[in-house]
PLY file of the C-alpha trace (Angstrom):
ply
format ascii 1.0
element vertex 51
property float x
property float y
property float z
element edge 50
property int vertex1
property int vertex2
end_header
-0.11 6.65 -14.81
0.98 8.58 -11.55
-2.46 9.38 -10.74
-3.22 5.31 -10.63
-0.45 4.84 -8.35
-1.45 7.16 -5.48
-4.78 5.78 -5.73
-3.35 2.66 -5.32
-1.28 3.95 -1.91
-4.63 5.34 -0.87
-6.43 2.22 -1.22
-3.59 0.45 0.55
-3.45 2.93 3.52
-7.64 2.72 3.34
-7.47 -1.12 3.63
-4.53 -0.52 6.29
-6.84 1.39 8.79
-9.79 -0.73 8.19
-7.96 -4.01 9.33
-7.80 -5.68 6.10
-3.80 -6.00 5.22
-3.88 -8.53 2.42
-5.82 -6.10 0.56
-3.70 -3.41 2.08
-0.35 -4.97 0.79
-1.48 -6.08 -2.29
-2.53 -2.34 -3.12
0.93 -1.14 -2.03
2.55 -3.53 -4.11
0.73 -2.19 -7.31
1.36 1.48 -5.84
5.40 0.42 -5.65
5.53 -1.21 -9.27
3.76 1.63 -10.76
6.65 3.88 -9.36
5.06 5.54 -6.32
7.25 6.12 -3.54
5.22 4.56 -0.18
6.02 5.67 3.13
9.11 4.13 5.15
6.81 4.02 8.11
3.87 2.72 6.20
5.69 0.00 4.59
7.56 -1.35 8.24
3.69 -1.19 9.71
2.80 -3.62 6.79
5.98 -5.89 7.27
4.18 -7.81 9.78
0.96 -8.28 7.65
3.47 -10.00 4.61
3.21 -13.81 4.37
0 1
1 2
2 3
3 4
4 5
5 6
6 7
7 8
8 9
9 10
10 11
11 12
12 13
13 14
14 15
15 16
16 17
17 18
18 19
19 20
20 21
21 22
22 23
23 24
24 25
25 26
26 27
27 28
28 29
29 30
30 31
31 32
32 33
33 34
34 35
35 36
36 37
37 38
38 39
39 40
40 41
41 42
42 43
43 44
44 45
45 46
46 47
47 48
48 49
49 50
């Protein structure tokens, strides 16, 4: 469902800007596998966050 996966980049970027990137990756993960196209920029900030 396309509407799931921007909810899913939202709750990624939300997570992002609140300081909690596990949450934040593991939402943009779901966002990717259900198809959603995430940010270049968005997805470099994250790199660092990755374990």
């Amino acid at each position: 469902d396309p509407v799931y996966a921007v909810a899913q980049a939202n709750l990624a970027a939300a997570y992002y800007f609140k300081g909690q990137y596990d949450l934040a990756v593991e939402h943009c993960d779901k966002a990717i596998g259900l198809g959603y196209s995430v940010n270049t920029e968005f997805l470099k900030a994250l790199k660092e966050h990755r374990k």
